[in-house]
BAKEZA-708522 format. One record per residue (C-alpha): x, y, z; residue number from 1; residue in one letter. Coordinates in Angstrom, 1 decimal. Layout:
<rs>
+--------+--------+--------+-----+---+
!      X !      Y !      Z !   k ! r !
+--------+--------+--------+-----+---+
!      X !      Y !      Z ! NUM ! a !
...
+--------+--------+--------+-----+---+
</rs>
This chain:
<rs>
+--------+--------+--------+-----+---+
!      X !      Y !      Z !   k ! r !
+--------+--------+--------+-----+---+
!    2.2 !   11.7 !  -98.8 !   1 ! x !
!    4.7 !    9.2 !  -98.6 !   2 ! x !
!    6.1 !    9.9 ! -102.0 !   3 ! x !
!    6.3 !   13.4 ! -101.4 !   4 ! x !
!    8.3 !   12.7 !  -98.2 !   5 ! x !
!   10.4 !   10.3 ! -100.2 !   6 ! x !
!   11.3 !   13.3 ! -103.0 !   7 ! x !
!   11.9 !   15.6 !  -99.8 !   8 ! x !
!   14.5 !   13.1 !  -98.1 !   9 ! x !
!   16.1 !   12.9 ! -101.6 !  10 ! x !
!   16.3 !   16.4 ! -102.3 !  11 ! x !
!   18.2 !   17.6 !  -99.3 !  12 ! x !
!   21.2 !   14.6 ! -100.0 !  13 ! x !
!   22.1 !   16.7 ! -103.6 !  14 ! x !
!   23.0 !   19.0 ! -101.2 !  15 ! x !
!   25.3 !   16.9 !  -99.1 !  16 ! x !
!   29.2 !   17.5 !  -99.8 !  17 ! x !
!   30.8 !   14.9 ! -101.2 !  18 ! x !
!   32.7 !   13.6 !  -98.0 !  19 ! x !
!   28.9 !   13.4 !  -96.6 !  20 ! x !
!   27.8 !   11.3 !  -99.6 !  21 ! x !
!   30.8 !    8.9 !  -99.3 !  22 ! x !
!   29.7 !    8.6 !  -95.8 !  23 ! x !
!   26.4 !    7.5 !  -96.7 !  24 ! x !
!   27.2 !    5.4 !  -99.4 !  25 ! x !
!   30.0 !    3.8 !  -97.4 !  26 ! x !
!   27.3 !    3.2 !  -94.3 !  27 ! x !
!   24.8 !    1.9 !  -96.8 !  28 ! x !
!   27.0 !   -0.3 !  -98.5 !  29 ! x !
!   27.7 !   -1.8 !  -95.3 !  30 ! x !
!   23.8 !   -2.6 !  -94.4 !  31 ! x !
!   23.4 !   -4.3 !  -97.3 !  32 ! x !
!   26.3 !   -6.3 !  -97.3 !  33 ! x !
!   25.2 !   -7.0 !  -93.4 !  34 ! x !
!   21.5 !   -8.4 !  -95.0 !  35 ! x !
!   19.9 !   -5.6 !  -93.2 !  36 ! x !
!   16.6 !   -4.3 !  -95.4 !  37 ! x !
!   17.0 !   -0.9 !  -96.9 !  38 ! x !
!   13.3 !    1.1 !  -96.2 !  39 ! x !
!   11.8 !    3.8 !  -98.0 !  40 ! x !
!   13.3 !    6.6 !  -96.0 !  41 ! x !
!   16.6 !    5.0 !  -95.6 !  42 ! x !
!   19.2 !    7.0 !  -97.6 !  43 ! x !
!   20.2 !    5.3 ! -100.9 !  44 ! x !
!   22.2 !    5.9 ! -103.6 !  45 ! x !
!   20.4 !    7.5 ! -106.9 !  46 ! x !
!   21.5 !    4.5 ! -108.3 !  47 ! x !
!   20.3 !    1.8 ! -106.4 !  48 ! x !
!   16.8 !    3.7 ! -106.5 !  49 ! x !
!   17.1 !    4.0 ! -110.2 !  50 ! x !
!   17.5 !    0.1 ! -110.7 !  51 ! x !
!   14.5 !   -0.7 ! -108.0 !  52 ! x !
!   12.3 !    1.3 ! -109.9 !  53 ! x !
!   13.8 !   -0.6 ! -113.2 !  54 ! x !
!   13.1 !   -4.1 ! -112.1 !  55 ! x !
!    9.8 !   -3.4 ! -109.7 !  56 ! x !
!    8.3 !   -1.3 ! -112.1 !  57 ! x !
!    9.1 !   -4.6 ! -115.1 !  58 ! x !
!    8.0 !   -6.6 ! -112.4 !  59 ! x !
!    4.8 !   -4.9 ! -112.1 !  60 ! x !
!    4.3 !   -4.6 ! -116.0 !  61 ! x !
!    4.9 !   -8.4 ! -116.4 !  62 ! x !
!    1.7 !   -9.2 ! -113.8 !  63 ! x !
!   -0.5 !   -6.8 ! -115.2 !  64 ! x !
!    0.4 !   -8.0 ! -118.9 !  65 ! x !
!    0.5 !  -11.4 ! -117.9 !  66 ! x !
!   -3.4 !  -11.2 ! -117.3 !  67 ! x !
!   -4.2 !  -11.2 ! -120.7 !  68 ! x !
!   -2.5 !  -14.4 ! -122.2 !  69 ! x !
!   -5.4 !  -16.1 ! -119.8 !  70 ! x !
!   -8.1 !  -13.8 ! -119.6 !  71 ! x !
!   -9.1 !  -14.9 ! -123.1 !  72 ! x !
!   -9.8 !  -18.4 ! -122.2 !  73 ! x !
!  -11.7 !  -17.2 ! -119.1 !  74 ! x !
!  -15.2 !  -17.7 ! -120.9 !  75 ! x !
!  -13.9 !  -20.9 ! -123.0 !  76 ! x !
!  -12.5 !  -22.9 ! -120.2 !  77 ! x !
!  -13.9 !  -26.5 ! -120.6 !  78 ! x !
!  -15.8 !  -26.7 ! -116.8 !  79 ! x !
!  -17.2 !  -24.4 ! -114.4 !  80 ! x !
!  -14.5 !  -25.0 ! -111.7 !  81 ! x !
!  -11.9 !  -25.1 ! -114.4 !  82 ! x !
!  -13.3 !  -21.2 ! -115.1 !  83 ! x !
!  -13.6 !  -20.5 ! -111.2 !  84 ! x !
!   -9.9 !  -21.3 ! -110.6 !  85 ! x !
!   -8.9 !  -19.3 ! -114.4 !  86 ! x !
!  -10.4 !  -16.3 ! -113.1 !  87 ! x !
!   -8.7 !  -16.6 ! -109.6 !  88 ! x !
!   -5.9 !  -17.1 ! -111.0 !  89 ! x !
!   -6.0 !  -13.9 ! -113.3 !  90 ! x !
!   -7.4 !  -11.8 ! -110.3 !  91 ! x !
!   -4.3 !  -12.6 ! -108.0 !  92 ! x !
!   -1.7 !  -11.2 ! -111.0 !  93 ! x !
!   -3.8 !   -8.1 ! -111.0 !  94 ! x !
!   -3.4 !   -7.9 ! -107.5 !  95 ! x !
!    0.5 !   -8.6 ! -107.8 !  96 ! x !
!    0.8 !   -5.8 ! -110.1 !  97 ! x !
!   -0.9 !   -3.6 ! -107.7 !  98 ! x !
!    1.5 !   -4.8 ! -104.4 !  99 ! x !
!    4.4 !   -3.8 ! -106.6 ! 100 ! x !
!    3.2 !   -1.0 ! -107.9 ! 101 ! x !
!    2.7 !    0.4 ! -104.4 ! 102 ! x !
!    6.3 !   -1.0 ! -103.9 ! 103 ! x !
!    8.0 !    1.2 ! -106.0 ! 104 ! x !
!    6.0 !    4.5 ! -105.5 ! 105 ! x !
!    7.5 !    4.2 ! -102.1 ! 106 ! x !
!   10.7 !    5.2 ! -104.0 ! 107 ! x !
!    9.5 !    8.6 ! -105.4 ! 108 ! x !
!    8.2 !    7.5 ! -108.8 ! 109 ! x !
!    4.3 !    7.5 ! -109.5 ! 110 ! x !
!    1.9 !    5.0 ! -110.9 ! 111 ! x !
!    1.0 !    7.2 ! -113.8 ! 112 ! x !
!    5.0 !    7.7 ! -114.5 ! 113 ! x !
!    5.4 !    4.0 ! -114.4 ! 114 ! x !
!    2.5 !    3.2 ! -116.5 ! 115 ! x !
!    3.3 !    6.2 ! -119.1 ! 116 ! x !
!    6.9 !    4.3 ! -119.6 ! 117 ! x !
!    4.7 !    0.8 ! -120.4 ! 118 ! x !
!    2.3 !    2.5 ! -123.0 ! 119 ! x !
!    5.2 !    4.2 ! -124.7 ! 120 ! x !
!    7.7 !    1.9 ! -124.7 ! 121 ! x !
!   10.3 !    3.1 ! -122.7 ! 122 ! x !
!    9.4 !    0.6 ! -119.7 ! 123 ! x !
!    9.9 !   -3.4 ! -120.6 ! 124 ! x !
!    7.9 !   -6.3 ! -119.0 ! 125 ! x !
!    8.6 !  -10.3 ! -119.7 ! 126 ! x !
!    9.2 !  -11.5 ! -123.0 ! 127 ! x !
!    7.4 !  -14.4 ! -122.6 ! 128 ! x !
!    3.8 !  -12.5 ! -122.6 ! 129 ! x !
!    4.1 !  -11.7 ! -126.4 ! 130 ! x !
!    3.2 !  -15.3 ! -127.3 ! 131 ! x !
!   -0.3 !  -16.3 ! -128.1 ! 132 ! x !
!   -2.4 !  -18.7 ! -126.0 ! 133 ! x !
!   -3.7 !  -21.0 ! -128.9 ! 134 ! x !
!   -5.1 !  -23.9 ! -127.3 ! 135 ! x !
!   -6.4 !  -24.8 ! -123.5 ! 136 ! x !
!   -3.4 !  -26.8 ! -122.8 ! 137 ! x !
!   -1.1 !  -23.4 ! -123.5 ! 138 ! x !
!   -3.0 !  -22.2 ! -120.2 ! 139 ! x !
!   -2.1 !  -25.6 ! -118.5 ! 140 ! x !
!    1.6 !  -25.2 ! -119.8 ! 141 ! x !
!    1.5 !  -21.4 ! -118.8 ! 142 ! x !
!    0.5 !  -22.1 ! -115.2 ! 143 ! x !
!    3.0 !  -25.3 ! -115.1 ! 144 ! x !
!    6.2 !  -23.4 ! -117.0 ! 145 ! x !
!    5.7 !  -19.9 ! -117.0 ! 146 ! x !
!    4.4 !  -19.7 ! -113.0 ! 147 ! x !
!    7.3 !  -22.3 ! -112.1 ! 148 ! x !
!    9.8 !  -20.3 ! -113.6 ! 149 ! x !
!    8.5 !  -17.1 ! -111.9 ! 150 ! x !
!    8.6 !  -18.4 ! -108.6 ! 151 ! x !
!   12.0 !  -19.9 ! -109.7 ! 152 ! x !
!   13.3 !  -16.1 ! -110.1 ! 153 ! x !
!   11.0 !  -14.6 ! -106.9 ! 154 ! x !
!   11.5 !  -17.0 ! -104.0 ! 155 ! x !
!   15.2 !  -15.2 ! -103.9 ! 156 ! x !
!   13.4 !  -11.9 ! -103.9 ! 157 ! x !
!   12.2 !  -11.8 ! -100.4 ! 158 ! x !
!   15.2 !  -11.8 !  -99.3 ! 159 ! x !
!   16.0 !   -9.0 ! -101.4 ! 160 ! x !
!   17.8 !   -6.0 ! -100.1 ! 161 ! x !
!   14.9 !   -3.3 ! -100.2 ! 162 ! x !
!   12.4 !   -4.1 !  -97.6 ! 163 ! x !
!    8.9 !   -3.3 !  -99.3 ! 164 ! x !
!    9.8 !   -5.3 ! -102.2 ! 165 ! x !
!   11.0 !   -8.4 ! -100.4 ! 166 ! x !
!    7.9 !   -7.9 !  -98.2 ! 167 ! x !
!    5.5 !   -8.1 ! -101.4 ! 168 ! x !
!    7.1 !  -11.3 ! -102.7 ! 169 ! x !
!    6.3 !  -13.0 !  -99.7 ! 170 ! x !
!    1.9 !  -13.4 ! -100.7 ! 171 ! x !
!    3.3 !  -13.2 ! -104.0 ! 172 ! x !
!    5.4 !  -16.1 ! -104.2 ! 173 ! x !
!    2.7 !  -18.1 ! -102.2 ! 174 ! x !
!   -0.2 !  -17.5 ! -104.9 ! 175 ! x !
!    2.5 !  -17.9 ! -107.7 ! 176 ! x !
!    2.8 !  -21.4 ! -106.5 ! 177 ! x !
!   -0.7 !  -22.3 ! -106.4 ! 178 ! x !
!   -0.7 !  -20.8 ! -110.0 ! 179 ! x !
!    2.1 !  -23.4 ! -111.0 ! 180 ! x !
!   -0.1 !  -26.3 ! -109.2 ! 181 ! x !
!   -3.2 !  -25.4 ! -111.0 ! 182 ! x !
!   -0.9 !  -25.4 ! -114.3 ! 183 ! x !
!    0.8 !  -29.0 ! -113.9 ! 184 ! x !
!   -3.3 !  -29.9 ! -113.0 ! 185 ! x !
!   -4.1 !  -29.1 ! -116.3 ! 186 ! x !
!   -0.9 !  -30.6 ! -118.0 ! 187 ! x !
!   -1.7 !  -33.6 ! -115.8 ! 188 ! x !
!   -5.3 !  -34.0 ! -117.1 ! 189 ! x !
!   -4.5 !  -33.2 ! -120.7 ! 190 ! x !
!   -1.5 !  -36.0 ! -120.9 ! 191 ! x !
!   -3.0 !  -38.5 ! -119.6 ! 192 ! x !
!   -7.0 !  -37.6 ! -121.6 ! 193 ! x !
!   -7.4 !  -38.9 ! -125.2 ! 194 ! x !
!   -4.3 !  -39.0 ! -127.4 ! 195 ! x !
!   -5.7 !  -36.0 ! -129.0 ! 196 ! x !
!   -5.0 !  -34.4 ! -125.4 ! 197 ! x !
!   -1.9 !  -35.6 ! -125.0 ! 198 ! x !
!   -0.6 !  -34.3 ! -128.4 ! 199 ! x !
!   -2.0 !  -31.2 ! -127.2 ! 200 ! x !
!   -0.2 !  -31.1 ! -124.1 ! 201 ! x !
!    3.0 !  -32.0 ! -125.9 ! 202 ! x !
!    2.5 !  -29.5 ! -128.5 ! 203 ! x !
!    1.8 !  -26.7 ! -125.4 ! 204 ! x !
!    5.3 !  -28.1 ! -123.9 ! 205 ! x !
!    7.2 !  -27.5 ! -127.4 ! 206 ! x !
!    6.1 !  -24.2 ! -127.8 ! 207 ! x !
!    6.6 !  -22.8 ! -124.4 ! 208 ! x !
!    9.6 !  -24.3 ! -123.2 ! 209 ! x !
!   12.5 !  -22.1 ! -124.6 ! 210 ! x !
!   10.0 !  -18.7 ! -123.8 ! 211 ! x !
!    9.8 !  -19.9 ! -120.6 ! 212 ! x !
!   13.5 !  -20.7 ! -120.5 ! 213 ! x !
!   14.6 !  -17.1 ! -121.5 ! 214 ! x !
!   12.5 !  -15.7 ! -119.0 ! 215 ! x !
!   15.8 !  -15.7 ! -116.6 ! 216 ! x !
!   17.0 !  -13.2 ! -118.8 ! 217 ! x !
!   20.6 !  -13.0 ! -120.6 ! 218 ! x !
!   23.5 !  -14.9 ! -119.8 ! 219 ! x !
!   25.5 !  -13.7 ! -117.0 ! 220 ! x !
!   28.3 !  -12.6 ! -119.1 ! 221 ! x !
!   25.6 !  -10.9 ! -121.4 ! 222 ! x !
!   23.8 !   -9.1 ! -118.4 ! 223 ! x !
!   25.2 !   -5.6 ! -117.6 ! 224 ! x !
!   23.0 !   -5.2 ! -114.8 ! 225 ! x !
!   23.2 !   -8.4 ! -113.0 ! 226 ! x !
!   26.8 !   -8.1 ! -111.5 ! 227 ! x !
!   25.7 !   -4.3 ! -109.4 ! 228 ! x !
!   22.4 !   -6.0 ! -108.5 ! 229 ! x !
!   24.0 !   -9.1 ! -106.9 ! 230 ! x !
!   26.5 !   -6.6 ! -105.1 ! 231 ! x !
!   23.3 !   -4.5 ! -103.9 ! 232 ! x !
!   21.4 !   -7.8 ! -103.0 ! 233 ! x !
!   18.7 !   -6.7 ! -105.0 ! 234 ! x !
!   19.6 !   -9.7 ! -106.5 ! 235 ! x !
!   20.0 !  -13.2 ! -105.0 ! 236 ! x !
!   20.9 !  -15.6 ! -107.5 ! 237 ! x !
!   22.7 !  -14.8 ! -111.6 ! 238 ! x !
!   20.0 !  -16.3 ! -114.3 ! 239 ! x !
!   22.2 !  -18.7 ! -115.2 ! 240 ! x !
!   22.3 !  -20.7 ! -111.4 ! 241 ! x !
!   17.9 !  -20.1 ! -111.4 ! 242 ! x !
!   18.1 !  -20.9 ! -115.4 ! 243 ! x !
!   19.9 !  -23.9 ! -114.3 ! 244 ! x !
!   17.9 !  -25.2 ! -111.0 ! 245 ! x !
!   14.4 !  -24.2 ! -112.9 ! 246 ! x !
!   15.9 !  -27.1 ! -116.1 ! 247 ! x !
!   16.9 !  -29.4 ! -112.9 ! 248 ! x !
!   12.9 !  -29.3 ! -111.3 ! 249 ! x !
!   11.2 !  -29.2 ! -114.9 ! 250 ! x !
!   12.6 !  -32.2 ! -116.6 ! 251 ! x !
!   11.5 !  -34.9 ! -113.9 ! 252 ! x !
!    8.2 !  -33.5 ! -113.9 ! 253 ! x !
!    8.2 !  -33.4 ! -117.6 ! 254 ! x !
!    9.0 !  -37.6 ! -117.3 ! 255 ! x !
!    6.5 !  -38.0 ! -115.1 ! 256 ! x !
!    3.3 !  -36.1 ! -117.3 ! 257 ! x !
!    4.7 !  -38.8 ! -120.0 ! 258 ! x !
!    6.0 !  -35.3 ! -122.1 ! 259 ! x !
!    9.3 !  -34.7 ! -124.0 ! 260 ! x !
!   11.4 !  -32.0 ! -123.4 ! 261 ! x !
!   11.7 !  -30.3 ! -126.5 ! 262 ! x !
!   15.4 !  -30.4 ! -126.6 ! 263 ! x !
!   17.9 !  -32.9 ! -128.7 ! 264 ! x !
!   20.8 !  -31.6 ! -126.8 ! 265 ! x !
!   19.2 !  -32.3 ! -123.2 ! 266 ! x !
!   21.1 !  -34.8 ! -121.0 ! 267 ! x !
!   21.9 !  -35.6 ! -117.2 ! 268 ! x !
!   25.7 !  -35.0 ! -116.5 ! 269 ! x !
!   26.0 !  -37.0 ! -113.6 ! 270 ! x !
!   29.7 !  -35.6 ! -113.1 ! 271 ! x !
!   28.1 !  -32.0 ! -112.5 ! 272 ! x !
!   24.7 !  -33.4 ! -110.9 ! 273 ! x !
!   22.7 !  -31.5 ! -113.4 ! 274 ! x !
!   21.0 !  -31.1 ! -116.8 ! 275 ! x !
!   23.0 !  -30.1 ! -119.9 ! 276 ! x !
!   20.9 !  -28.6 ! -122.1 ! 277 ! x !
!   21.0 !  -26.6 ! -125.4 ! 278 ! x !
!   21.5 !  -23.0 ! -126.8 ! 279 ! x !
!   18.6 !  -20.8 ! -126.8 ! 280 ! x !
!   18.1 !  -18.9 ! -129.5 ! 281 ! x !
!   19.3 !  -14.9 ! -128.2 ! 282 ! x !
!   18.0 !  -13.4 ! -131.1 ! 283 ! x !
!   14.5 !  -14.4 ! -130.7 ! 284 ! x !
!   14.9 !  -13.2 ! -127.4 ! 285 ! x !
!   16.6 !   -9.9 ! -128.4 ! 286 ! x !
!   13.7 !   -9.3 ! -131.2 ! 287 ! x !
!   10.8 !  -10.3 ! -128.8 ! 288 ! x !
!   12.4 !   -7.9 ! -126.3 ! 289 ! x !
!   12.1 !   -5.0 ! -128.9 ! 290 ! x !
!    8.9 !   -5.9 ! -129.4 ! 291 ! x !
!    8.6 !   -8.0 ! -132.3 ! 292 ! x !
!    6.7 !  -10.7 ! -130.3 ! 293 ! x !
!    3.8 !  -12.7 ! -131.9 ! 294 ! x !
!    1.0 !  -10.3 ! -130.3 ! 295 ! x !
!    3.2 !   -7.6 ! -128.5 ! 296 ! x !
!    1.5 !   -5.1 ! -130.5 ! 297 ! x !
!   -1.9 !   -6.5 ! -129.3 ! 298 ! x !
!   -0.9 !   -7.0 ! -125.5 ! 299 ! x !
!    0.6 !   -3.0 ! -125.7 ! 300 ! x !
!   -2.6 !   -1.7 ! -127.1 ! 301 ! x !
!   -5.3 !   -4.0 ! -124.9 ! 302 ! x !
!   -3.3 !   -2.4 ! -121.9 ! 303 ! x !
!   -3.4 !    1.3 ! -123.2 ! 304 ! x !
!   -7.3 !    0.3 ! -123.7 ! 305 ! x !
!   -7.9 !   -0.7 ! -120.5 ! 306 ! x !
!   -6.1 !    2.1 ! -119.0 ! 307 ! x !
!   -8.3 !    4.7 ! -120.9 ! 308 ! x !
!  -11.8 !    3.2 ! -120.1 ! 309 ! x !
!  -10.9 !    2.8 ! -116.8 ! 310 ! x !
!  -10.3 !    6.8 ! -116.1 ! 311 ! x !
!  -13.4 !    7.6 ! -114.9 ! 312 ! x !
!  -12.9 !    4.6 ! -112.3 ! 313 ! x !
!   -9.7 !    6.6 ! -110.7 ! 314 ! x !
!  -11.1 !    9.6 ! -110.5 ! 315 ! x !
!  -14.2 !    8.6 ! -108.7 ! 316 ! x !
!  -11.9 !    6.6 ! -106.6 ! 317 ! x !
!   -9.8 !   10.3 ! -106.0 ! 318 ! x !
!  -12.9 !   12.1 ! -105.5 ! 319 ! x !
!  -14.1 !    9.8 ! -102.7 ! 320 ! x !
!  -10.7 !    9.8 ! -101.2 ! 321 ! x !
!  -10.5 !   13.6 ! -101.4 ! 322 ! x !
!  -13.7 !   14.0 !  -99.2 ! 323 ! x !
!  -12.9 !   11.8 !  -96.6 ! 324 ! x !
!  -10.2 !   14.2 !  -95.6 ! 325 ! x !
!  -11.5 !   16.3 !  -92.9 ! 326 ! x !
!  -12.2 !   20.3 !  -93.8 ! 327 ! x !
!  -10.2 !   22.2 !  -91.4 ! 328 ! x !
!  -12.3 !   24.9 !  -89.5 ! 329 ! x !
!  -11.5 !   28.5 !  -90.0 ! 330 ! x !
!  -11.3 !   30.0 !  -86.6 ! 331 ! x !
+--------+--------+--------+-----+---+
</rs>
């Protein structure tokens, strides 16, 4: 119902002159620039909608995609509370996926739409779920990297300018940084265990730590989306500053776990108050983005799976719903 309100609202501004539009855009411009929240029936530029549904929809696809790194090592993890917290853990992204799903219907676009675009293709979701979990302390350096960089980019988001999405962030930035607790836990354990577990740790840290660094995303001056998202305040912060304060945190706690950074050009510049650090390699990036990742394939097709078996789930979910509406009485 609220969708269909939404595509209502949006049909009658195409018929808006263009002095009416201007109007609009000028007044809208000038709530966001003001920090007020844009809200689902607020008028918007086609563009600004366009790029919500980009980013919350990619947002969305990385939670749900990021269950299955993890989910494999559900039944393999080494205790029963280690397995406990695992599966917690996988059930809160779920659940993320869900809040922002919900999010971004509120802007006219359905779930099925949105999940159509991931199964074909034509909808992208973090690079950094295409690598393989090989080894128990990849789910330790997961939690402790991958988590800490995602609350790194999503802290800024609830203050972002569109109010159901900034509202979503707020539980999900609070469970993102119990995931990145329970991560360092594990990275803790592991570095200070048997030398076998160390070298397993540092091994986890040397594979993950350039993924994890080009989860910001490109450059700034190799973003074309970055500089209207910033003017729109869907954006907070460019990657490079989070790229930049994410190296700043990680380092120390690297020094304290007893691990090396996996990076011969990393140094403090004490002029600068900050870490230099090297060049990542773009065109990993680039080819992981097209979706020439270790497993992207495999992550892809588990999805579509998943999505398949679970039909009969939705529509005994949409028959239930449909008789709790009440039959109107013929008179």
């Amino acid at each position: 119902m609220y969708t269909t309100e939404l595509q209502s609202h949006q049909d009658k501004t195409t018929a808006v002159s263009d002095a009416e539009v201007e109007a609009l855009t000028d007044a809208f411009e000038a709530r966001v620039a003001a920090d007020e929240f844009i809200e689902p029936n607020d008028w918007m530029p086609d563009a600004y909608r366009r790029t919500l549904v980009r980013q919350m929809s990619q947002h969305a696809h990385s939670e749900v995609v990021g269950m299955l790194p993890e989910g494999n090592w559900i039944s393999r993890a080494p205790s029963l509370r280690r397995k406990a917290v695992l599966l917690a853990k996988v059930q809160d992204e779920g659940g993320h996926g869900l809040y922002l799903y919900a999010a971004a219907e509120t802007l006219g676009t359905s779930r099925e739409e949105m999940i159509n675009a991931l199964h074909s293709g034509r909808a992208k979701y973090s690079t950094i779920f295409n690598y393989p979990t090989l080894t128990w302390a990849d789910i330790g350096a997961i939690g402790w990297l991958v988590d800490g960089a995602a609350i790194m980019n999503q802290v800024p988001l609830q203050r972002t300018s569109y109010g159901p999405y900034a509202r979503a962030m707020v539980r999900v930035c609070k469970e993102e940084s119990f995931h990145q607790r329970q991560g360092y836990e594990i990275m803790m354990a592991m570095a200070n265990g048997t030398p076998e577990q160390h070298d397993m740790a540092q091994d986890a840290l040397n594979r993950w730590w350039w993924p994890s660094l080009m989860m910001f995303g490109p450059t700034d001056d190799n973003s074309p989306n970055t500089e209207q998202s910033m003017r729109w305040r869907i954006k907070r912060e460019t990657n490079d500053e989070i790229r930049q304060r994410f190296v700043d945190v990680t380092v120390p706690q690297a020094d304290a776990l007893g691990l090396k950074i996996p990076d011969p050009a990393l140094k403090w510049n004490a002029e600068r108050e900050q870490y230099d650090f090297g060049e990542i390699d773009w065109s990993e990036f680039w080819a992981v983005v097209k979706g020439e990742g270790p497993v992207a394939k495999e992550r892809i097709s588990a999805r579509i799976d998943a999505w398949e078996k679970g039909a009969w789930v939705r529509e005994a979910a949409a028959a239930h719903a449909a008789k709790q509406i009440p039959v109107k009485k013929v008179a």
